[in-house]
C-alpha positions as CSV (number, residue, x, y, z in Angstrom):
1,X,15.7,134.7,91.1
2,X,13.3,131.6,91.0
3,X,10.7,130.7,93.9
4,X,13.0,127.8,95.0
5,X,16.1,129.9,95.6
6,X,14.1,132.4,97.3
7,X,12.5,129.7,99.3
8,X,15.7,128.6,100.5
9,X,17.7,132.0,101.4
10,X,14.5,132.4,103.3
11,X,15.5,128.6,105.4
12,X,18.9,130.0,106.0
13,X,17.4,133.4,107.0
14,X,15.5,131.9,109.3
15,X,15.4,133.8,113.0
16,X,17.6,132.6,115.7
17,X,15.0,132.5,118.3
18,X,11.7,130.8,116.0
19,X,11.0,127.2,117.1
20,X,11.7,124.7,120.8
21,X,14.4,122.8,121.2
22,X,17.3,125.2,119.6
23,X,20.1,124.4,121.7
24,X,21.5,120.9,121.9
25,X,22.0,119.4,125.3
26,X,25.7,119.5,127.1
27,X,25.3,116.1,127.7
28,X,24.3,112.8,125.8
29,X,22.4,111.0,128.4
30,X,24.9,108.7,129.8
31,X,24.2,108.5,134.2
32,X,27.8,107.0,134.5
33,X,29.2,110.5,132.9
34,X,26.5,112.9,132.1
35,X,29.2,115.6,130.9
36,X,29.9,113.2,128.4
37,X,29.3,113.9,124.6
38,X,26.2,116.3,123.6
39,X,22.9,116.4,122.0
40,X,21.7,117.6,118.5
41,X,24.2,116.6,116.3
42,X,25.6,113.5,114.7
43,X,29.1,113.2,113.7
44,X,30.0,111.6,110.5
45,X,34.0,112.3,110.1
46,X,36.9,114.3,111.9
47,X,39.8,115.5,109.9
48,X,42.3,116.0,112.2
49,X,45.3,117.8,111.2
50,X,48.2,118.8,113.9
51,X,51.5,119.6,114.5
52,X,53.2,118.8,117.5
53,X,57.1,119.7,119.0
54,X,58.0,116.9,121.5
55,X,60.6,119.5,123.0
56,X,58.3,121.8,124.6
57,X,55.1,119.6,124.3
58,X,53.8,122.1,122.1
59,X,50.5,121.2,119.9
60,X,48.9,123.5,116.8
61,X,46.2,122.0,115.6
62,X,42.8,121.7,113.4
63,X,39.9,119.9,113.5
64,X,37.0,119.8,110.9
65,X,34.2,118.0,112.2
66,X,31.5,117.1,110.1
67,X,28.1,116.4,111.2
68,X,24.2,116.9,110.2
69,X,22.1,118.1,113.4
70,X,19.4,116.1,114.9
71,X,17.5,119.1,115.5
72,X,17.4,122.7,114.4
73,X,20.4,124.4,116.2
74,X,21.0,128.0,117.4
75,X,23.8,126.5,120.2
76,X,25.3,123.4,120.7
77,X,28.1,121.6,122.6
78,X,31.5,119.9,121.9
79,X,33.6,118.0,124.4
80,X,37.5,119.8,124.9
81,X,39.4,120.7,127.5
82,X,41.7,123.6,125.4
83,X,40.3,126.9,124.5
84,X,40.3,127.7,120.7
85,X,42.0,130.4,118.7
86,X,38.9,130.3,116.2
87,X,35.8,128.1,115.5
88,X,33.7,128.5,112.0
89,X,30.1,127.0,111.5
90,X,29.5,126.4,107.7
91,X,32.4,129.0,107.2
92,X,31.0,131.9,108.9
93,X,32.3,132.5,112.5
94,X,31.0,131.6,115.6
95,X,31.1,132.8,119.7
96,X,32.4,130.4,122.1
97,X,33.3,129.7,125.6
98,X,34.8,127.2,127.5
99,X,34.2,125.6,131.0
100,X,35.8,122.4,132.0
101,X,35.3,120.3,128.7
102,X,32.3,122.1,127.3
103,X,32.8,123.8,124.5
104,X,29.6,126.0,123.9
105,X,29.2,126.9,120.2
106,X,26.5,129.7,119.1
107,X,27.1,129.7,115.2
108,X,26.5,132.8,113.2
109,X,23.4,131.6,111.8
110,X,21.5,128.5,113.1
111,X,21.6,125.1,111.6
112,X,19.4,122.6,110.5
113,X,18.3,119.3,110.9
114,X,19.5,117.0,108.7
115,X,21.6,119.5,106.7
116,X,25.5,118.6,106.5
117,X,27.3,121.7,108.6
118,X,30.7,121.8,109.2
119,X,32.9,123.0,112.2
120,X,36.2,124.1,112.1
121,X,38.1,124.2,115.7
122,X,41.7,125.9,115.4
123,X,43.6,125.4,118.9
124,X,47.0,126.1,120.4
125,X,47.7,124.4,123.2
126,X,50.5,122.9,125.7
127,X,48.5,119.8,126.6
128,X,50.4,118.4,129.8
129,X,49.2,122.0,131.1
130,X,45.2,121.5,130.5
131,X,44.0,120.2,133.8
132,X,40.0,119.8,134.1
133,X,39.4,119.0,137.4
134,X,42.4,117.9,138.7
135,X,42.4,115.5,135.4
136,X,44.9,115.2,132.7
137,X,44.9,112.9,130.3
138,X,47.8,113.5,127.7
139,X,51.1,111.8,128.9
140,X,53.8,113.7,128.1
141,X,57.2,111.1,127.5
142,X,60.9,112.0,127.2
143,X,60.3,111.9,123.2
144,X,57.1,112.8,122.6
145,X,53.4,112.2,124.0
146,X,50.6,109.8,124.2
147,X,47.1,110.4,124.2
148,X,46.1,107.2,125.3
149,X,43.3,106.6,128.2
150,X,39.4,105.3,128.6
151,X,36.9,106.5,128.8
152,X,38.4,110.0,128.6
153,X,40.9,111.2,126.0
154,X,40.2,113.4,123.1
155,X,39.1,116.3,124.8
156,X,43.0,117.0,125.5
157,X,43.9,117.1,121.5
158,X,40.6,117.3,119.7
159,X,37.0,118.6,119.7
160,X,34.7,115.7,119.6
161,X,31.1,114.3,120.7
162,X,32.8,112.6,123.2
163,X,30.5,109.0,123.4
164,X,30.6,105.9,122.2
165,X,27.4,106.4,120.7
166,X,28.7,108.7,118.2
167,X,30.8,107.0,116.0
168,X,32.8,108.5,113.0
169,X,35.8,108.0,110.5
170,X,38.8,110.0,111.1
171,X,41.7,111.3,109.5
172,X,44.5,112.2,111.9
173,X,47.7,113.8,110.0
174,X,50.5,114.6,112.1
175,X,53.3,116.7,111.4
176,X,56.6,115.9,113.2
177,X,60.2,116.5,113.6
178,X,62.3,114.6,111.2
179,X,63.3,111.4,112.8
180,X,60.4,111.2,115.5
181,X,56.9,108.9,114.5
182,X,53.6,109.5,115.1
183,X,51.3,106.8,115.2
184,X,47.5,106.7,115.3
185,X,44.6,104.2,113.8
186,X,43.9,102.7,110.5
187,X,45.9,102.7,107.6
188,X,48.9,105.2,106.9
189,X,47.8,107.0,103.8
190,X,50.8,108.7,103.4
191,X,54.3,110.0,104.4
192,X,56.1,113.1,103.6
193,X,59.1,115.2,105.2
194,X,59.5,119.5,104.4
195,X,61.8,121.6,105.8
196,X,62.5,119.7,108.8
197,X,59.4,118.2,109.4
198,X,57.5,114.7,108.6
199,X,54.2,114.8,108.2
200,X,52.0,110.9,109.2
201,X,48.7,110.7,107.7
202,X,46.6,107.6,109.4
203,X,42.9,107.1,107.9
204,X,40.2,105.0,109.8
205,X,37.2,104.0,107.3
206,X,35.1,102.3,109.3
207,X,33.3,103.7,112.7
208,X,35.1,104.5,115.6
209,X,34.4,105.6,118.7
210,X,36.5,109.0,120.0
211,X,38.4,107.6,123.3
212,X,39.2,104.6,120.8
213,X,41.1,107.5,118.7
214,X,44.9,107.8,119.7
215,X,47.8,109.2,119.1
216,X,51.1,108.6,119.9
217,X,54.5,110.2,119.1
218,X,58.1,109.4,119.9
219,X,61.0,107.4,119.0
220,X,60.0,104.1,117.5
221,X,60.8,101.3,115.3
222,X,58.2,100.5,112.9
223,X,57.7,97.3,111.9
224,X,55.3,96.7,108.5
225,X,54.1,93.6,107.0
226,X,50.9,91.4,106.5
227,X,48.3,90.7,108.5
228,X,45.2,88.2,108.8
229,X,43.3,87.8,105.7
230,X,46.3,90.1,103.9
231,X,45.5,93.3,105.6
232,X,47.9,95.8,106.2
233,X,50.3,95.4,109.5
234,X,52.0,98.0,111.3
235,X,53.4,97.1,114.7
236,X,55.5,99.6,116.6
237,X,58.3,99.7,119.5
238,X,59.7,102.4,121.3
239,X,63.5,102.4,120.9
240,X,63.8,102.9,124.3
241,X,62.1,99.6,125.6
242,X,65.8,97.5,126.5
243,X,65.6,93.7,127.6
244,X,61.7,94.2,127.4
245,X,62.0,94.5,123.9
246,X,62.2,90.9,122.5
247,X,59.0,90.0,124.5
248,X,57.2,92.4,123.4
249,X,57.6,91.8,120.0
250,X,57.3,87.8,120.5
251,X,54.1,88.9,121.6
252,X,52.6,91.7,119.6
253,X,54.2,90.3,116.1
254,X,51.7,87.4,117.0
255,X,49.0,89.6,116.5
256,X,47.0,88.0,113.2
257,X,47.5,84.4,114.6
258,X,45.4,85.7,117.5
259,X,43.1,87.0,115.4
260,X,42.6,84.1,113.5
261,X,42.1,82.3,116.5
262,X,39.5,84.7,117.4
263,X,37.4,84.6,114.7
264,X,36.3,81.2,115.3
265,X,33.9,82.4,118.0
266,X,33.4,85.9,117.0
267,X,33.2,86.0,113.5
268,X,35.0,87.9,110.5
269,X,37.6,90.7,112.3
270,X,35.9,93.7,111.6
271,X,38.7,96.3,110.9
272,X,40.8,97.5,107.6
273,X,43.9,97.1,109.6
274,X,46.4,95.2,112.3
275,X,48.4,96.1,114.6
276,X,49.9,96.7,118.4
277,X,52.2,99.8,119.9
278,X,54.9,99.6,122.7
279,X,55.5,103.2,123.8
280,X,58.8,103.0,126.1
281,X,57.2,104.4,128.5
282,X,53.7,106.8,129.6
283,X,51.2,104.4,129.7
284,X,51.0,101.8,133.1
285,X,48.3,99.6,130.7
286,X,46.8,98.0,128.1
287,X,44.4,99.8,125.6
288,X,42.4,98.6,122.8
289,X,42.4,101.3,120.3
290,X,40.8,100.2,117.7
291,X,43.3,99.0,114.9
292,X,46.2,99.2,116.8
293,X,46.2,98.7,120.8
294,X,49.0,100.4,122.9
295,X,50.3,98.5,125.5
296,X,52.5,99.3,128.8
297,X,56.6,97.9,128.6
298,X,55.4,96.6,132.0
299,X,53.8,93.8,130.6
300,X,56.9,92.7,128.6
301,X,58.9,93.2,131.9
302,X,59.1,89.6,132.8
303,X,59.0,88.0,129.5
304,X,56.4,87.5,126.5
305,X,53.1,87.9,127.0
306,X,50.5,86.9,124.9
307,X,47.6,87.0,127.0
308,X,47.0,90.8,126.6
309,X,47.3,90.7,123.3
310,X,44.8,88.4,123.3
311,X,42.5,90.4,125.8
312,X,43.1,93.9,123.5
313,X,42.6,92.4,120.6
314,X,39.2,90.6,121.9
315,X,38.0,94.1,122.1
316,X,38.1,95.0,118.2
317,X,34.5,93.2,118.0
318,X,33.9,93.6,121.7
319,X,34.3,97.5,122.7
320,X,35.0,98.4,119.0
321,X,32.8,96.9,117.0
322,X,30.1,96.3,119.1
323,X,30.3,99.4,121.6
324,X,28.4,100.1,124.9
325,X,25.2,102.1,124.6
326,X,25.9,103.5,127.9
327,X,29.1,102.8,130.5
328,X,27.2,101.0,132.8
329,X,27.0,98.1,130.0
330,X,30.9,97.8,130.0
331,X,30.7,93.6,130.5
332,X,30.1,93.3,126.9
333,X,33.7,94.6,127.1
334,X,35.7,93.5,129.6
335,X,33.9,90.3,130.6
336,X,33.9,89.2,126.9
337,X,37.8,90.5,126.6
338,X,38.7,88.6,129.5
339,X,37.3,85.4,128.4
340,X,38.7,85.5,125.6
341,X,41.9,84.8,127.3
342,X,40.3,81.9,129.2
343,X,39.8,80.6,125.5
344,X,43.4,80.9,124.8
345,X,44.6,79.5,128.0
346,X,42.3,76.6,126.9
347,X,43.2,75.9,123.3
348,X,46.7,76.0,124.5
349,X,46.8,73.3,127.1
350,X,47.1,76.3,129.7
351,X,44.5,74.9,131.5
352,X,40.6,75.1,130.3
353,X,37.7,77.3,131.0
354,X,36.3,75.2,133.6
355,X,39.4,75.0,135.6
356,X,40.1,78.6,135.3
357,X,36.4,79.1,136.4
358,X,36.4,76.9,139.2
359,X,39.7,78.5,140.4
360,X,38.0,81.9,141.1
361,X,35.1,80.4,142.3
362,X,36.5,79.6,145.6
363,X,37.1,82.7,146.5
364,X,35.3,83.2,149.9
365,X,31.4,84.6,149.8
366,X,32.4,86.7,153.0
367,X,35.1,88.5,150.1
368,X,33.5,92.1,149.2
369,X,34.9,91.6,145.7
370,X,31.7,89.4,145.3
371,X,29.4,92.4,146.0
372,X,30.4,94.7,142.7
373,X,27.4,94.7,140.2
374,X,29.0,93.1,136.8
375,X,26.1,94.8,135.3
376,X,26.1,98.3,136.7
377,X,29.4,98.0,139.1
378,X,29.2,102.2,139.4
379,X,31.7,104.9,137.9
380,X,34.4,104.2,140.6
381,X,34.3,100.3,139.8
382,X,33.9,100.6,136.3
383,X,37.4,98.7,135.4
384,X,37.4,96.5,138.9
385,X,39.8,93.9,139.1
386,X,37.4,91.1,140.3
387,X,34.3,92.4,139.6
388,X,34.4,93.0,136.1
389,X,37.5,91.0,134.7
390,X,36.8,87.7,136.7
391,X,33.4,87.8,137.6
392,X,32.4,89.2,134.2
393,X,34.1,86.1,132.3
394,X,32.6,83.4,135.2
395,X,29.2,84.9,133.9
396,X,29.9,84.4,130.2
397,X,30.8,81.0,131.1
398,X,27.6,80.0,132.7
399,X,26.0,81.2,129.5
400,X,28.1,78.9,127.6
401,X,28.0,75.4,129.9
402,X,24.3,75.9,130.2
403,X,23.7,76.4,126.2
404,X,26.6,73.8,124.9
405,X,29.9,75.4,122.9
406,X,28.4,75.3,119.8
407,X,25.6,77.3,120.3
408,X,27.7,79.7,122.7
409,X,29.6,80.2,119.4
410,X,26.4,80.9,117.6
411,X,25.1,83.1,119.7
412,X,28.3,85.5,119.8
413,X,29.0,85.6,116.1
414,X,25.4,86.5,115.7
415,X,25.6,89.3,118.3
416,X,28.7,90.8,116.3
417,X,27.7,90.6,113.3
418,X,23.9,92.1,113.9
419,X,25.7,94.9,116.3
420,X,28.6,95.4,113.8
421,X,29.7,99.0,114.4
422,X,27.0,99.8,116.6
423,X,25.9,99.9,120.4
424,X,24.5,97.3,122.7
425,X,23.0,96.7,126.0
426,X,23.6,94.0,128.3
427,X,19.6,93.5,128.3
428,X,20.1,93.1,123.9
429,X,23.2,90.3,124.7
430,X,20.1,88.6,127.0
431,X,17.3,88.9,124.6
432,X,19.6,87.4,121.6
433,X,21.2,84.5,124.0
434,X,17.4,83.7,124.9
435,X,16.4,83.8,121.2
436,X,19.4,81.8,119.8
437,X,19.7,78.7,122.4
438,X,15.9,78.7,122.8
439,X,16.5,78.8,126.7
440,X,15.3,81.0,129.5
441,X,18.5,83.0,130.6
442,X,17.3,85.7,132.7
443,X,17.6,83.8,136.1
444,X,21.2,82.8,135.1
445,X,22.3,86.4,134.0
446,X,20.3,88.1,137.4
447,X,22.3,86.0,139.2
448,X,25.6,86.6,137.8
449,X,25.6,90.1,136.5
450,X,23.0,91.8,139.0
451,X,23.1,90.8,141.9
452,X,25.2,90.9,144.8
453,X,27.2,88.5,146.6
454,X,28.8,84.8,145.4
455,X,26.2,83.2,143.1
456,X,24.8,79.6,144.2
457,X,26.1,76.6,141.7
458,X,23.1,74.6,140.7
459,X,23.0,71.3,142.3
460,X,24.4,69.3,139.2
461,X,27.4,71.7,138.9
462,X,28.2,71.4,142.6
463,X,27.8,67.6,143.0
464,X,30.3,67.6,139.2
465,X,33.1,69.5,141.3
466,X,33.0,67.5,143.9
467,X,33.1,64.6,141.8
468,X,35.7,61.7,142.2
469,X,39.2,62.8,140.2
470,X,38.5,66.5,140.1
471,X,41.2,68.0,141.6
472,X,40.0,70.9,143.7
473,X,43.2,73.0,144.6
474,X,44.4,73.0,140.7
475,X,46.2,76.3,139.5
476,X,45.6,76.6,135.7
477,X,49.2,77.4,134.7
478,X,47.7,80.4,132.5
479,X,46.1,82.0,136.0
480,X,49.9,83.4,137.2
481,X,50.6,85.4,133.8
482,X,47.1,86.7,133.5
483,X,46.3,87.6,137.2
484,X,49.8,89.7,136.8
485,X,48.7,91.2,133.2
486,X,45.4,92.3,135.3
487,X,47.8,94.0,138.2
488,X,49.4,95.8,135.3
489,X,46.5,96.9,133.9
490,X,44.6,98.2,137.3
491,X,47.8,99.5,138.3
492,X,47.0,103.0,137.2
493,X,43.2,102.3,137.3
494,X,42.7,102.2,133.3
């Protein structure tokens, strides 16, 4: 045996106890959801393999998660609400326990920074059953399932660092019964039925965060073709969807001419794939996981409706791409999301920005809507209605009539493409808007983002809506369809 190899049995036999800092913390530092992902590790990839019976909602699965620790590791964390048959550390076996959704791991024998270490969760579960305090998250259908939901989702069919600040790739196979789908992000690799069952392989390449990770099974009609830019296109419809059916797919087959349109203010689409799901029914909203969003019948209820497919797929560079470094900064989702639709409704003779704008602007300053925080509106207004999806666009276009269109477009290319598959903070969008337009901001975004109440038009703004021919009662014809889209979406609270 040579020095080296001695050297290193001696790392691996190093004792448990030697060293600070050897058990990584339950939460990742997030004040919004401190429960929410863990310390000392970063994931690079989840192989997710299941198999799941629709008839009595039954789910086998396994997860390999792959990761290199931050820190030297004698305990560590992962975010699930099921408890496991079996979990292996770099193939040796571990202890565990579960409370809530913290899974505490002590491997075998610790693990080092920087090493590559592997975990291997095997899990039996009934997931409309797992209830974590008073929470559940899968949505059991008549056909099948969905595990659909923000900010919390995963821990109901997979272990995970549950943050947005742990991206990954993933693999999700799915075995089902012959004739059912099962439908997740990314490409489909592959396809192939055994003795009764099909099995769906869906690979994501690029990062992802976890609650961006779905899954859904059922009856559906799969609809493949190409996309933008000739990327792969897979659309899906629950068979189940009746007269809502032909607007949903006027709407969701219209997917890469929205992205086309969208790239001309946020730059090259930043996915392998396209895509949109209609589930029949389980799911009272709109989601925008990444890929392929899943959106409620209820939207197609009343006819098309291309407005939320425009919002959802907004969020591939804002949400997806470009992910929150902490909840509180969820304006660089929703507010950017939602004016994206204002863009629409503009380039379509729906009625402009400005109109749209000056429309919410008179509601009354007595409203309480006015006094949510855009930039920190608080866990329980995380996904408000007025709050974040009006007032969160009105800011956005501030930003834009004091910099000029141009530069506005400038500015947010350059934000997606330096944050490409990263996280930001609202204080980052600031410093960049600053930089770019060559402008003081911070007075306009204090106003509008952090502080309370109806912000104050400047005088010039105030004397141009007043201004002979401006019509002040005007009702973009766009506001009907996407103030209803909203309902449907806060509905069920995201």
């Amino acid at each position: 045996m040579g020095a080296a190899a001695a050297a290193a049995i001696a790392l691996l036999a190093w004792p448990a106890s030697a060293g600070p800092d050897t058990t990584g913390a339950p939460g990742i530092g997030d004040e919004y959801y401190p429960g929410d992902g863990n310390g000392g590790y970063d994931v690079s990839h989840y192989d997710i393999r299941l198999r799941y019976q629709p008839a009595d909602d039954k789910l086998w699965g396994t997860t390999v998660i792959t990761a290199k620790p931050t820190q030297r590791l004698t305990q560590f964390n992962l975010d699930f609400a099921i408890d496991p048959k079996s979990v292996l550390v770099n193939n040796l076996p571990a202890k565990f326990s579960r409370t809530g959704t913290e899974l505490k791991v002590t491997p075998a024998q610790q693990v080092h920074q920087g090493l590559l270490t592997t975990i291997v969760v095997e899990y039996e579960a009934t997931p409309s059953t797992v209830v974590v305090n008073g929470v559940n998250n899968w949505k059991r259908t008549p056909d099948g399932a969905l595990a659909v939901d923000e900010p919390h989702v995963s821990a109901w069919w997979y272990p995970s660092n549950d943050h947005p600040t742990d991206k990954a790739t993933f693999d999700v196979s799915v075995s089902v019964p012959d004739g059912t789908t099962a439908l997740s992000n990314g490409r489909l690799a592959g396809k192939s039925s055994r003795a009764g069952w099909t099995r769906w392989n869906w690979r994501s390449t690029k990062p992802q965060a976890t609650y961006l990770t779905f899954l859904a099974v059922g009856k559906y009609e799969v609809v493949t073709g190409t996309g933008h830019k000739g990327q792969p296109l897979v659309n899906a419809y629950g068979t189940g969807l009746g007269d809502a059916e032909a607007a949903a797919k006027a709407s969701i087959e219209r997917t890469p001419e929205v992205i086309a349109f969208l790239e001309d203010y946020f730059g090259d689409y930043p996915f392998e794939a396209q895509g949109g799901v209609v589930p029949s029914s389980g799911i009272g909203f709109a989601l925008e996981n990444q890929t392929r969003p899943v959106y409620s019948p209820a939207f197609f209820a009343a006819g098309s409706h291309v407005s939320v497919v425009v919002h959802e797929l907004a969020h591939q560079w804002a949400g997806d791409s470009v992910s929150v470094a902490k909840w509180r900064n969820i304006w660089l989702n929703e507010g950017f999301a939602s004016y994206a639709e204002w863009l629409w409704s503009e380039a379509k003779g729906e009625g402009t920005a400005q109109e749209i704008f000056d429309h919410y602007y008179k509601r009354p300053a007595e409203d309480p809507a006015w006094q949510v925080v855009t930039g920190d509106p608080t866990p329980a207004k995380l996904f408000d209605g007025f709050g974040v999806y009006t007032r969160g666009p009105m800011a956005l276009h501030q930003l834009r009539n004091a910099v000029g269109l141009d530069t506005f477009k400038k500015i947010l290319k350059t934000w997606n493409t330096d944050k490409k598959y990263g996280n930001a903070s609202i204080e980052e969008f600031i410093a960049l808007s600053e930089k770019i337009s060559g402008k003081p901001l911070y007075d306009l975004f204090q106003k509008w983002l952090f502080t309370k109440g109806k912000p104050q038009l400047s005088a010039d703004q105030a004397a141009q809506a007043k201004a002979p021919g401006v019509k002040a009662d005007i009702v973009p014809k766009s506001v009907p369809k996407m103030e209803a889209g909203h309902r449907i979406m806060h509905s069920m609270n995201k």
